[in-house]
C-alpha positions as CSV (number, residue, x, y, z in Angstrom):
1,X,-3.4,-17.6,8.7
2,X,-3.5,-14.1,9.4
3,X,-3.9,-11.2,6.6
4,X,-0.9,-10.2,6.4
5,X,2.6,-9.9,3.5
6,X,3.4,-13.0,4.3
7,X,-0.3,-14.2,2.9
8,X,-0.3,-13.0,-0.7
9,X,-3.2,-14.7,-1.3
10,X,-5.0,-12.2,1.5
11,X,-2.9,-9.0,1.2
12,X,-2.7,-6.1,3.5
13,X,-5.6,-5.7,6.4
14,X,-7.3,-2.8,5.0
15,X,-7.9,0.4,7.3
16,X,-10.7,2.2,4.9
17,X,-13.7,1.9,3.1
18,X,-13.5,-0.4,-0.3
19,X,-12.5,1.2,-3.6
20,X,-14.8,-0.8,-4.9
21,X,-18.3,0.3,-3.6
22,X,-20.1,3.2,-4.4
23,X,-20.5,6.2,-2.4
24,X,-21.7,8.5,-5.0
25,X,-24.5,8.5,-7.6
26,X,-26.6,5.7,-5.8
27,X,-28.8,4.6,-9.0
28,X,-30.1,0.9,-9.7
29,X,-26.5,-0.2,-11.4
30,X,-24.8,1.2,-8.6
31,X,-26.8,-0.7,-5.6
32,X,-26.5,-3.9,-7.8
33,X,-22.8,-3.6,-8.2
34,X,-22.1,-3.2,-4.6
35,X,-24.5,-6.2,-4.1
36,X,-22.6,-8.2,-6.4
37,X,-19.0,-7.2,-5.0
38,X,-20.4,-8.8,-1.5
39,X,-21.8,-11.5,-2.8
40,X,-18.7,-12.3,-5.0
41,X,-16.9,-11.8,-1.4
42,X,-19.0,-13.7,0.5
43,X,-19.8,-17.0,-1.5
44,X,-17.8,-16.9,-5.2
45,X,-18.9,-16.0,-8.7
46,X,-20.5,-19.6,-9.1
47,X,-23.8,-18.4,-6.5
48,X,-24.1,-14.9,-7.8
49,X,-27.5,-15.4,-8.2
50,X,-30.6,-13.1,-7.9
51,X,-31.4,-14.6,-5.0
52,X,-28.6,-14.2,-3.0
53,X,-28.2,-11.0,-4.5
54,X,-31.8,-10.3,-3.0
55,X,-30.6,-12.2,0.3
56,X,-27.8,-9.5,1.1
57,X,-30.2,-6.3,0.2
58,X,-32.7,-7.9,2.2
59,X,-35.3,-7.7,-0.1
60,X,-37.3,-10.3,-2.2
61,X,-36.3,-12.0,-5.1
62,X,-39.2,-10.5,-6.9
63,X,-37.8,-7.1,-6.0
64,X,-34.6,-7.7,-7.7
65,X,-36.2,-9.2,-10.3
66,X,-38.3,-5.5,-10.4
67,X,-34.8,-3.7,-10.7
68,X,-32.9,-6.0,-12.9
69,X,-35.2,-8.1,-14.7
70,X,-33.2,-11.4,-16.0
71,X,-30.1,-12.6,-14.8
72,X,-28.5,-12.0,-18.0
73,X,-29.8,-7.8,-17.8
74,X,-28.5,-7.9,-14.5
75,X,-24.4,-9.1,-15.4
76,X,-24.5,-6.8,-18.1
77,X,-25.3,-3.7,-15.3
78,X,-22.8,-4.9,-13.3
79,X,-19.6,-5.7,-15.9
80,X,-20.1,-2.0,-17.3
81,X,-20.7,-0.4,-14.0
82,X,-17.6,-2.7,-12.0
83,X,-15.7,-1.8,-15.3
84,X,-15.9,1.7,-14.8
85,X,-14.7,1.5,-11.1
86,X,-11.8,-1.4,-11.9
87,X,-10.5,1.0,-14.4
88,X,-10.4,4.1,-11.6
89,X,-8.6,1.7,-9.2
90,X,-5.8,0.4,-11.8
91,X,-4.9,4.0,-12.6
92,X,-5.4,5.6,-9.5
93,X,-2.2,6.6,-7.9
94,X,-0.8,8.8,-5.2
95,X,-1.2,12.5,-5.2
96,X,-3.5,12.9,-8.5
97,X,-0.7,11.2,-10.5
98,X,-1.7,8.2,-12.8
99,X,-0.3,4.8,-12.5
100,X,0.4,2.6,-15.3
101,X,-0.4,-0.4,-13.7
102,X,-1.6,-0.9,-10.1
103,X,-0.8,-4.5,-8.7
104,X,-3.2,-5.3,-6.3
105,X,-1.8,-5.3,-2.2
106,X,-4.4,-5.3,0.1
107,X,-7.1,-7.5,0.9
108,X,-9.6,-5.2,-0.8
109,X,-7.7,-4.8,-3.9
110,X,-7.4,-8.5,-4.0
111,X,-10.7,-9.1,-3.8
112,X,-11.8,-6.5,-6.6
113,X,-9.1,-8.2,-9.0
114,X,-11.1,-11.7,-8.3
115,X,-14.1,-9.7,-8.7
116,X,-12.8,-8.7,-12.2
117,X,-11.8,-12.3,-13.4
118,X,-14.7,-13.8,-12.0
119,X,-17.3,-11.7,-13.8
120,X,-14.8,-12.0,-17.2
121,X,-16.2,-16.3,-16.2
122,X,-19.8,-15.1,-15.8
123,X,-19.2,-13.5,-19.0
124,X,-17.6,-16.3,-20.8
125,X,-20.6,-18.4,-19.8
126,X,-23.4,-15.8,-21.1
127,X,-21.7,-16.0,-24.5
128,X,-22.3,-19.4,-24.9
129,X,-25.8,-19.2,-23.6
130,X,-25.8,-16.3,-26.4
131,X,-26.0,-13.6,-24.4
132,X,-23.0,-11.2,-25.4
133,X,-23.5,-8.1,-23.9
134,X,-21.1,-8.8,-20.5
135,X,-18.8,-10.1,-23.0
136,X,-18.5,-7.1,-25.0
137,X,-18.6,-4.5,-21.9
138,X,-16.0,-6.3,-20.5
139,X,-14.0,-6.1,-24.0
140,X,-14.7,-2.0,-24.3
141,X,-13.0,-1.7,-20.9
142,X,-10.2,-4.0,-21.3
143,X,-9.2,-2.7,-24.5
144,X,-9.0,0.9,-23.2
145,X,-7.4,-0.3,-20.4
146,X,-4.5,-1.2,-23.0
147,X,-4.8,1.9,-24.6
148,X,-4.1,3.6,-21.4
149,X,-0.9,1.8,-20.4
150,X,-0.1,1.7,-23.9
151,X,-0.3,5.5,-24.0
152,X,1.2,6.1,-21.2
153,X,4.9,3.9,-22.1
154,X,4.7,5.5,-25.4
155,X,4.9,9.0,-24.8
156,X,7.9,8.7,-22.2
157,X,9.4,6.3,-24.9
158,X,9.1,9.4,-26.8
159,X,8.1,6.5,-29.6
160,X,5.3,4.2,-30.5
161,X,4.6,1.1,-29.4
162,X,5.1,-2.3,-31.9
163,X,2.3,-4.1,-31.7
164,X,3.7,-7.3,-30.4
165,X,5.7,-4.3,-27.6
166,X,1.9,-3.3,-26.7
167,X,0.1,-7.0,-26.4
168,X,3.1,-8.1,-24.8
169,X,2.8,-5.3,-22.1
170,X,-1.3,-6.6,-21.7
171,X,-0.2,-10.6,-21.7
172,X,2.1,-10.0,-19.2
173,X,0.0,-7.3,-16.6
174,X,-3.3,-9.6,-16.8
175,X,-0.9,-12.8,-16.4
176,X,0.7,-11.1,-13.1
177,X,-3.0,-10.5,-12.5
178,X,-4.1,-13.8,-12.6
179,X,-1.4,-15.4,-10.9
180,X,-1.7,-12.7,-7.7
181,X,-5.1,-13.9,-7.6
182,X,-4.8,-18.0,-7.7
183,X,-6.3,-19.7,-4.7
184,X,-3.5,-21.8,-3.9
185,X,0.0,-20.4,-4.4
186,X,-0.4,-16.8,-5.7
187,X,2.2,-14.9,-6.7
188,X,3.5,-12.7,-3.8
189,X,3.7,-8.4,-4.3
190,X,7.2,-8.2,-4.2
191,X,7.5,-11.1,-7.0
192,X,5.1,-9.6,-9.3
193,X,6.9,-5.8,-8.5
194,X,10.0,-7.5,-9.8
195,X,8.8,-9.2,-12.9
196,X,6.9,-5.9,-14.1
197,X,9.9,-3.6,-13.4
198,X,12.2,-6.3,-15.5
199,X,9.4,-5.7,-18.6
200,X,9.6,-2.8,-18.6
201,X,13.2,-2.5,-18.5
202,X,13.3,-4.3,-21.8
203,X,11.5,-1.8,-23.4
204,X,14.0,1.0,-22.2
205,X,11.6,2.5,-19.7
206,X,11.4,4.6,-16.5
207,X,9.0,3.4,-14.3
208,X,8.6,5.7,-12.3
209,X,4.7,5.8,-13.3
210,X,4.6,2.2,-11.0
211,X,5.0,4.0,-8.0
């Protein structure tokens, strides 16, 4: 099946470079990131290994080893520095003006959202192994994440959020995440459009910020 809006599951061919490699400030976090976006792309979160992270630099093992040290060092550079860069894309809008919430319509965006939830797994899975530190990055930047949107319905409310309003707004954007994302079945743009534009119609608000 081609890429196209009728495969939600693919999204939009895209015509530029991903949003979600670097281009700027090339440092160790940076390099491992993008490795770890094309690997995620390539083969799924369950081989994002050292190895086949060294496998798509083309370098050894040992010198990823060098720049990350353990496994465990190396998810917690890459769920701050992919944090950072998810939290540009779901804000970044047209013409300098910020989105609330940016559903995900190309391939490329796709692919960063699965990016997302599959390093929120890798997380999950260092926690139990006692290793919290992915787990608590990931935490910082979700949680300003909600501030964000929070902030942002708030002051055109003219009114505070309640604090069932504001986790209610979160449950429901990281559910339409989730479900755009599913490997069999997601849910189509257009769907997801509809059922964030109803939410936020509850609440008694424009949203014109969705554009």
């Amino acid at each position: 099946m081609s890429a196209t809006t009728s495969d939600p599951g693919r999204g939009i061919p895209d015509d530029g470079p991903s949003e979600f490699i670097s281009f700027f400030g090339y440092g160790v976090e940076e390099r491992l990131t993008d490795a770890a976006v094309e690997v995620l792309r390539r083969v799924g979160g369950h081989r994002l290994t050292l190895a086949a992270v060294a496998e798509w630099q083309q370098v050894s093992r040992q010198a990823i080893q060098q720049q990350a040290g353990t496994r465990a060092r190396f998810l917690e550079m890459v769920t701050t520095c992919f944090g950072d860069r998810w939290r540009a894309w779901a804000s970044r809008g047209y013409a300098g003006v910020e989105r609330l919430v940016r559903l995900p319509a190309t391939a490329d965006a796709l692919h960063g959202t699965r990016v997302w939830r599959g390093l929120e797994e890798l997380a999950w899975g260092e926690l139990l192994a006692g290793n919290d530190a992915p787990a608590r990055a990931i935490a910082e930047h979700r949680g300003a994440e909600d501030d964000r949107r929070a902030w942002l319905v708030a002051r055109d409310l003219d009114r505070d959020l309640t604090e069932v309003e504001r986790d209610l707004l979160a449950v429901v954007v990281d559910g339409l995440l989730w479900r755009m994302t599913l490997a069999v079945d997601p849910l189509p743009l257009d769907r997801a459009t509809a059922v964030l534009r109803a939410h936020l119609e509850s609440l008694g608000w424009d949203d014109s910020l969705l554009a």
